[in-house]
Structure formats: structure tokens, C-alpha cells
C-alpha positions as CSV (number, residue, x, y, z in Angstrom):
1,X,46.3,94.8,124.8
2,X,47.7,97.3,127.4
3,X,47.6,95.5,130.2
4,X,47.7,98.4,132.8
5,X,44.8,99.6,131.0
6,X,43.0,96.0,132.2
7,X,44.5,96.5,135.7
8,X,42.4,99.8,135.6
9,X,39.5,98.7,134.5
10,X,39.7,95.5,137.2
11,X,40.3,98.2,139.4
12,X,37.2,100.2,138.6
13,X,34.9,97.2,138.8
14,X,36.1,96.3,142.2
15,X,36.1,99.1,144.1
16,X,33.3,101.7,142.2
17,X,30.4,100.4,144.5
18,X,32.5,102.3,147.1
19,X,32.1,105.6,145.6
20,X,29.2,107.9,147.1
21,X,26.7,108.7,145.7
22,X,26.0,111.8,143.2
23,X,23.0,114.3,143.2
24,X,20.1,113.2,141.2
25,X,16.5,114.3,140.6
26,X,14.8,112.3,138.1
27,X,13.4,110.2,140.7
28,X,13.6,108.0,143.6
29,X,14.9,104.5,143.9
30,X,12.8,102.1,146.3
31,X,15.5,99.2,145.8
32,X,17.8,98.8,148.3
33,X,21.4,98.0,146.8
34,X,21.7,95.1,144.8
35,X,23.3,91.8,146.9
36,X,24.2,88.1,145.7
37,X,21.2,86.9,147.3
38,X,19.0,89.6,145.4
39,X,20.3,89.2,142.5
40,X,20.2,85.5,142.3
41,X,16.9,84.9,143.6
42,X,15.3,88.3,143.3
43,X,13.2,86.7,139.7
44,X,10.3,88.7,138.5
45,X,8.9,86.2,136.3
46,X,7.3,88.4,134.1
47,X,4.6,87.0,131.5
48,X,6.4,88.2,128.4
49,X,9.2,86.8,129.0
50,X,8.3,83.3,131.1
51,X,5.9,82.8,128.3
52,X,8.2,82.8,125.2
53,X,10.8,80.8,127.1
54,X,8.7,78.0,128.6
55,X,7.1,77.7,124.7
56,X,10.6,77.8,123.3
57,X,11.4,74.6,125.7
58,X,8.6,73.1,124.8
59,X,8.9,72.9,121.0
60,X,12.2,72.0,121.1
61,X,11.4,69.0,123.4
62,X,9.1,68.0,121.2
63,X,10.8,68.7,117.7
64,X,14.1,66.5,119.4
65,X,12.0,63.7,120.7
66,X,10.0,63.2,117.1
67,X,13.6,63.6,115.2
68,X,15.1,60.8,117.3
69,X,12.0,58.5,117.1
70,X,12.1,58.7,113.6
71,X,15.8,58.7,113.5
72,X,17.1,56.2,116.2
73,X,20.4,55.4,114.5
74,X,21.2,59.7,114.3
75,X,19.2,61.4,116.6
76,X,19.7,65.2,117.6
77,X,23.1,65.4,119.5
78,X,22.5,65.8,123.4
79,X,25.0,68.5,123.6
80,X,22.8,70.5,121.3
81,X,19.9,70.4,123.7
82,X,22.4,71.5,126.4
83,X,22.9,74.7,124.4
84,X,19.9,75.4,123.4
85,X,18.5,75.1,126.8
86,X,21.7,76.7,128.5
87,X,20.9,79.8,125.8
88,X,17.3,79.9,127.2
89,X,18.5,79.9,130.7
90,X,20.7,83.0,130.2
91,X,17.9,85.1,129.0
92,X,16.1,84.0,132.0
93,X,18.7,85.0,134.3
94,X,19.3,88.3,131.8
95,X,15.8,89.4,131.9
96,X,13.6,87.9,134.5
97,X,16.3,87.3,137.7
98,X,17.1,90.3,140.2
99,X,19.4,91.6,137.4
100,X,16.5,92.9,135.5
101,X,15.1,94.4,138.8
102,X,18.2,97.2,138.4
103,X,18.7,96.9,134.8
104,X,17.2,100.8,134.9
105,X,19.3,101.7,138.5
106,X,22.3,100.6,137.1
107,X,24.2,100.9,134.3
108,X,26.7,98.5,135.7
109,X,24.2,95.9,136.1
110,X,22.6,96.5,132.9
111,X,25.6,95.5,131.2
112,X,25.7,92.4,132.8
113,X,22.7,92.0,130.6
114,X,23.9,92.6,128.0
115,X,26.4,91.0,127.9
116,X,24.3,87.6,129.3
117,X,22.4,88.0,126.0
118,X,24.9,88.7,123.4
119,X,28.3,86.8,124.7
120,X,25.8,83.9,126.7
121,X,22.6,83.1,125.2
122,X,23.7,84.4,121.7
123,X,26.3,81.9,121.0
124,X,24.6,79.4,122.9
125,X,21.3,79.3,120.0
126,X,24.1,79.2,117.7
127,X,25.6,76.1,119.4
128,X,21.8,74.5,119.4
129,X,21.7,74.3,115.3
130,X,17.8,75.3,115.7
131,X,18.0,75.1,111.6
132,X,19.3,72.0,111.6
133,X,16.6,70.3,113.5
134,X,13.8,72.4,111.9
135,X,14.9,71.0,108.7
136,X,14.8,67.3,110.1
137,X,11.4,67.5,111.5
138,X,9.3,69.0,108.9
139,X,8.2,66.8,105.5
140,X,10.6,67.1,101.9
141,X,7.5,69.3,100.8
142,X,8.2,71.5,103.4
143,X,11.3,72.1,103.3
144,X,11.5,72.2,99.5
145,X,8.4,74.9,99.5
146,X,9.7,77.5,102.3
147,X,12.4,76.5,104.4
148,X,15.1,76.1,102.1
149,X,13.7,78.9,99.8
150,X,13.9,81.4,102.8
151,X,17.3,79.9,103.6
152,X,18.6,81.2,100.1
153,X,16.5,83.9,99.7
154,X,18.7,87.5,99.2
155,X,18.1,89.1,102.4
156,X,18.7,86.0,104.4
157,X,22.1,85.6,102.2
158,X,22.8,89.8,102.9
159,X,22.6,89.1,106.7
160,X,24.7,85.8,107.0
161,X,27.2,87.4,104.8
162,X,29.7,87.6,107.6
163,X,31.1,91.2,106.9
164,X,27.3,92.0,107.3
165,X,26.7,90.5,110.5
166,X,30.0,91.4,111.6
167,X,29.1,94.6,110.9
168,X,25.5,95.0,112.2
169,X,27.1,93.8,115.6
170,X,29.0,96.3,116.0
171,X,26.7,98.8,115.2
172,X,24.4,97.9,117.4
173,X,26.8,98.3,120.0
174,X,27.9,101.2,119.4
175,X,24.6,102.6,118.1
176,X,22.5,101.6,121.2
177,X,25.5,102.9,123.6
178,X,26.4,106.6,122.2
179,X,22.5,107.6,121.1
180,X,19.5,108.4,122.1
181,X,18.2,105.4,121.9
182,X,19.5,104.2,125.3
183,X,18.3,106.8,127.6
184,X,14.7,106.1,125.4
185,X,14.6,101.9,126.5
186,X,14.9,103.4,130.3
187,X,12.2,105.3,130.0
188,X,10.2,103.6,127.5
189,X,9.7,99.7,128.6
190,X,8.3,98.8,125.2
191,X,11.8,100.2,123.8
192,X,13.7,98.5,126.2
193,X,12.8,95.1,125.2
194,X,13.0,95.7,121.3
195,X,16.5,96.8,122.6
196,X,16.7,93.6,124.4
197,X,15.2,91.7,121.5
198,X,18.1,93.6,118.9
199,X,21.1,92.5,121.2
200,X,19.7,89.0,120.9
201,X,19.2,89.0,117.0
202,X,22.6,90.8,116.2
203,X,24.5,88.2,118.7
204,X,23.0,85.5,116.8
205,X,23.5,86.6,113.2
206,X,27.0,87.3,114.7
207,X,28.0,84.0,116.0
208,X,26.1,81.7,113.1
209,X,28.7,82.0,110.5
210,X,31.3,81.4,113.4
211,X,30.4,79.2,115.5
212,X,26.6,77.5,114.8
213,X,26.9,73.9,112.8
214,X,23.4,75.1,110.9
215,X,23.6,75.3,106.9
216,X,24.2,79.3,106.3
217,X,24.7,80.5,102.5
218,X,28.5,81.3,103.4
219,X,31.1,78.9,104.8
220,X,34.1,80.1,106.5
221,X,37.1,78.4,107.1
222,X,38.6,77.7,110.4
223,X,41.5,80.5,109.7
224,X,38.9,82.9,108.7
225,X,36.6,82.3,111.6
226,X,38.8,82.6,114.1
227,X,40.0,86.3,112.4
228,X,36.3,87.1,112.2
229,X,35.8,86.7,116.2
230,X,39.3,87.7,116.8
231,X,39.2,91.8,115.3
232,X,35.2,91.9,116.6
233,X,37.4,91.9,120.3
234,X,39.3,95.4,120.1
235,X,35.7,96.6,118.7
236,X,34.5,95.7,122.5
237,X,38.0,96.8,123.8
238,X,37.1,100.3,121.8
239,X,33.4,100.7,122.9
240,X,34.2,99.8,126.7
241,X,37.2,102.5,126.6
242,X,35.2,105.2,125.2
243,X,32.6,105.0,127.7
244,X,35.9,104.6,130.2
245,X,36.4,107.9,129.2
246,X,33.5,110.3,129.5
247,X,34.0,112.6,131.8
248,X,29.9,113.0,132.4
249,X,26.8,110.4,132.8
250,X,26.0,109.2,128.9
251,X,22.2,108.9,129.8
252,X,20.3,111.6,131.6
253,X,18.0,108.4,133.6
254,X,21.2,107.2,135.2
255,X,22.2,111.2,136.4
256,X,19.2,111.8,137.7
257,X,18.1,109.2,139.9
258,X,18.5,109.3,143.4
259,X,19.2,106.5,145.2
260,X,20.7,106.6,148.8
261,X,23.7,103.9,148.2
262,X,25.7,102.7,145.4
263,X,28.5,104.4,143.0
264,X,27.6,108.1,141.8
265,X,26.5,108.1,137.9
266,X,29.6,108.7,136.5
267,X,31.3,106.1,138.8
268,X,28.3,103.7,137.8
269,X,29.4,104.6,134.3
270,X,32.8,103.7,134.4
271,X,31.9,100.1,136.6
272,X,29.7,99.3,133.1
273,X,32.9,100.4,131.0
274,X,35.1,98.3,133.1
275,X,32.2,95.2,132.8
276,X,32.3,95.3,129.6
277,X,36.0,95.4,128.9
278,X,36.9,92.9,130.7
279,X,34.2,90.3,130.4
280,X,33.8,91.3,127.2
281,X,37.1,90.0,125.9
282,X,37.2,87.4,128.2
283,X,33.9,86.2,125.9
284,X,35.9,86.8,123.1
285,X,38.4,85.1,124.0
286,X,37.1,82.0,125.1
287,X,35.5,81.7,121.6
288,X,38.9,81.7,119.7
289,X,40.1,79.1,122.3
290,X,37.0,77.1,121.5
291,X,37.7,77.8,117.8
292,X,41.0,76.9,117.8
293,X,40.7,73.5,119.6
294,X,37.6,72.7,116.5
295,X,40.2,73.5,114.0
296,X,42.8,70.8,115.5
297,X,39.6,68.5,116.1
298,X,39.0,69.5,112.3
299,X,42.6,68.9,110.9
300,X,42.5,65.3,113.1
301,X,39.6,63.8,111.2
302,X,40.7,65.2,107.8
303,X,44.7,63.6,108.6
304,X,42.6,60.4,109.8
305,X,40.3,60.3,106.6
306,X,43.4,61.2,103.9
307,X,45.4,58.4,105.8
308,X,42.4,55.8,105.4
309,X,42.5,56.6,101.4
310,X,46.0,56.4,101.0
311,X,45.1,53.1,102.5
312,X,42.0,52.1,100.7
313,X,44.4,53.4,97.7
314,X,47.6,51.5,98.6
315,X,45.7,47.9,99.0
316,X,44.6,48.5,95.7
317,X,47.8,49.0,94.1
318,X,48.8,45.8,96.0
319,X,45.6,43.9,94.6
320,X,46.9,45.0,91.3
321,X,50.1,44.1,91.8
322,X,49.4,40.7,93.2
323,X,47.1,40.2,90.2
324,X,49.3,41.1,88.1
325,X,52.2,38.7,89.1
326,X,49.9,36.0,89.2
327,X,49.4,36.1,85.5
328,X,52.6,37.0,85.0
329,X,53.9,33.7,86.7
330,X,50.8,31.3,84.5
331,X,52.4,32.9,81.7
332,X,55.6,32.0,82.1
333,X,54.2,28.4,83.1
334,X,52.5,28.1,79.8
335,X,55.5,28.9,78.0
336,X,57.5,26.1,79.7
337,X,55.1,23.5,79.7
């Protein structure tokens, strides 16, 4: 990566909120700017979202307390919760903090959130293995009858491929970014959250084969996993440059708002560019460390398991030998009695 390119970018997040602003006329901002203490504690709690989260948390309390009643000696690994619930929490703070109060002011705040859903919570479900402990709960007649059936079925197969879900990733990025589309889920707030809910579901079919431990139809190997997160980063790198590099506001919202503070459009633009560069690959990154270190943790236990049959194997070939000699030595004893 060109790392005066990243010095730039660092450079535009830093100092583009002290740009002035440009002229607008789609309409006025009530908002003041957005501050720490706004944005952390600024939370909406809006029904559609609180709703769907709170009854997420509540199944999977419930689904992990049944599985480790029934299953004292293996119950559902803590850490697992600890995703899951850490995955919930980021679409909290994505879509119901004071970020989601200027997701439609700012393009530099909205892509903190979208980047909170699809390099945070994302992952995070992944990490949770929600397949996993839905097959555990429910009854063999269940899971014979439709779990594992949809499991296998061919368009659960076509979107786990990981060239597909590489692929659908990327497109929705790039899709959602250079058409129409955006500018529509700013005006439209049904739109906005199917946007909102697409991040989510391309995030997730993108780090399942990667990351998630849940059964998927296709199993990569650590090598190939790592390669799969690894070229998904200059995608980001490519997206976040080209939106560096228009020289006019991408969505016609964003231009013609007026606000009295804050970057201008175009500098507002280039602060999401920047966002999403460099936390972007940071994300990235931080997965093929996290990949790595499971493919050492991998090789450990395989080295540790071939070394405990070599020897189960060797004492064998002792046993043998020692039984062997044994009869070898009566035999001799019978001949010279």
C-alpha cells in the first residue's frame, strides 16, 4: 500500500471538520454538529430496531441456557455469547446511538455505520456460530426435516460458495456507493434500512466461510482463507480511493443541505473516503492477524495429535516386540529342556 496515500487520507479525516461549509438548498439541518457526548449518548431508541435486538438477546439466552442444561459436560462456549452479543451491540450503536441521528447530515458519519455493521457486527454473528446452536437445540426430526435440508439446499450452497459471497460483498459496496440507490435510502427511510439490512446480510455471508465455526457446504483451508480476506482489502482500498477522488458531491442529499457548521459536501465526501480507507483496512487487517494466529493454534493441535499417534503407534510396536521376544525366549527354553 502507498503509504503517503494513507498519510493523506489520515490527513483528510483529521482536519476536514475544519473546512467551511458549502452552499446547499435541499434543506435545513436542526442538528447542531455532532460531539463525543452526542454521539455516544445521543440514542434514539427507535421501535424497529430496539425491538429486533432485544428479541434477538432473548432467544439466544434462552436457546444457550436449554443447550447447556441438556449438555452440562459441552455446553455453548462463553466466548460465543460474547460475540453474538458484542455483534448485537454494534448494530445498536450503528443504528439507534447519535450516529444514526446524522447518518443523513453526514456522509462521514454514515460510514462509520457502515462500517460498524459490515467490519463489527458482521464478523461478530459469524463468530456467534448461530447455526451451530440452532442445530443443538432443536429435536433429530427437526433438524433432519428442514434445517439441514435448507443447509444443503442449492441456493444456500450458491451463496456460501466463497467466490459468491466474496463477490456479492463487493458489489454491494460498490453498488450502493456509485448508484442511485444511495441518494434514494436518504430520502427514502424504508430504503435506508433495506440498505442497512443488505450491508448486514452481505457482511455475514462474507465472513461465514472465513471466519464463523458454523457447518457451511464449503470448507476453506487456513491458506485460502486468509487469501480470501486478504484481496477483499485493496477492493476497500479501491472503493475508498475512488470516492477520494471525485471532484463533486456523489449524492445530491449531501450537496444540498444546509447546515451552518461542519465540512462542505465535497470535503464531507472525502472525510467518508478517508473513514473508510483507513478503518477499513485496519478491519481487514486485524482479521488476517486473527487468521493467522488460528492457523498456528490449528497446526499446534494437529503436531500435538500426529505426535500422540506416533505414540499410540510406537507402544504398539513395543507391545509387539516385547511379545514377541517373550515367545521367542519359551522357545528356546523348550528346546533346551
Amino acid at each position: 500500500m502507498n503509504v503517503r496515500r494513507y498519510v493523506t487520507a489520515l490527513a483528510v479525516v483529521l482536519l476536514g471538520l475544519a473546512f467551511p461549509l458549502g452552499e446547499a438548498a435541499h434543506g435545513v439541518v436542526t442538528e447542531g454538529p455532532p460531539t463525543v457526548a452526542n454521539l455516544l449518548f445521543g440514542w434514539i431508541f427507535e421501535p424497529a430496531v430496539v425491538i429486533p435486538l432485544l428479541a434477538a438477546l432473548l432467544v439466544w439466552r434462552y436457546a444457550v441456557r436449554r443447550v447447556n442444561a441438556e449438555h452440562p459436560a459441552n455446553p455453548v462456549p462463553r466466548i460465543r455469547s460474547v460475540a453474538f452479543y458484542g455483534a448485537l451491540l454494534a448494530v445498536a450503536v450503528a443504528l439507534d446511538s447519535g450516529i444514526d441521528r446524522y447518518d443523513t447530515v453526514l456522509f462521514s458519519i454514515h460510514m462509520v455505520q457502515h462500517l460498524l455493521l459490515t467490519l463489527v457486527a458482521a464478523p461478530l454473528f459469524a463468530l456467534s456460530a448461530p447455526i451451530t446452536l440452532l442445530l443443538r437445540l432443536s429435536s433429530p426430526a427437526t433438524r433432519r426435516r428442514w434445517i439441514l435440508p435448507a443447509l444443503h439446499s442449492h441456493v444456500m450452497r450458491t451463496l456460501s460458495f466463497p467466490v459468491v459471497s466474496w463477490l456479492i460483498f463487493a458489489a454491494v459496496m460498490w453498488g450502493t456507493h456509485f448508484s442511485p440507490l444511495f441518494d434514494r435510502a436518504l430520502e427514502d427511510p424504508f430504503v435506508h434500512d433495506l440498505e442497512h439490512l443488505g450491508y448486514l446480510v452481505a457482511g455475514v455471508l462474507f465472513w461465514w466461510p472465513a471466519i464463523g465455526p458454523d457447518p457451511t457446504p464449503w470448507r476453506m483451508s487456513h491458506p485460502v482463507r486468509i487469501m480470501y480476506v486478504f484481496i477483499q482489502m485493496p477492493q476497500n482500498t479501491f472503493l475508498a480511493v475512488a470516492i477520494l477522488n471525485v471532484s463533486q458531491p456523489l449524492y445530491p442529499h449531501y450537496a444540498t443541505l444546509v447546515r451552518a457548521w461542519g465540512p462542505s459536501p465535497l470535503m464531507d465526501q472525502q472525510i467518508a473516503a478517508g473513514i473508510m480507507w483507513l478503518f477499513g483496512d485496519l478491519g481487514f487487517l486485524a482479521a488476517i492477524l486473527g487468521l493467522v494466529v488460528a492457523w498456528m493454534r490449528h497446526e499446534e493441535r494437529e503436531t500435538g495429535r500426529a505426535d500422540r499417534r506416533a505414540d499410540v503407534a510406537m507402544e504398539a510396536i513395543r507391545s509387539r516386540e516385547a511379545v514377541l521376544a517373550d515367545r521367542l525366549a519359551d522357545e528356546r527354553a523348550a528346546k533346551g529342556g
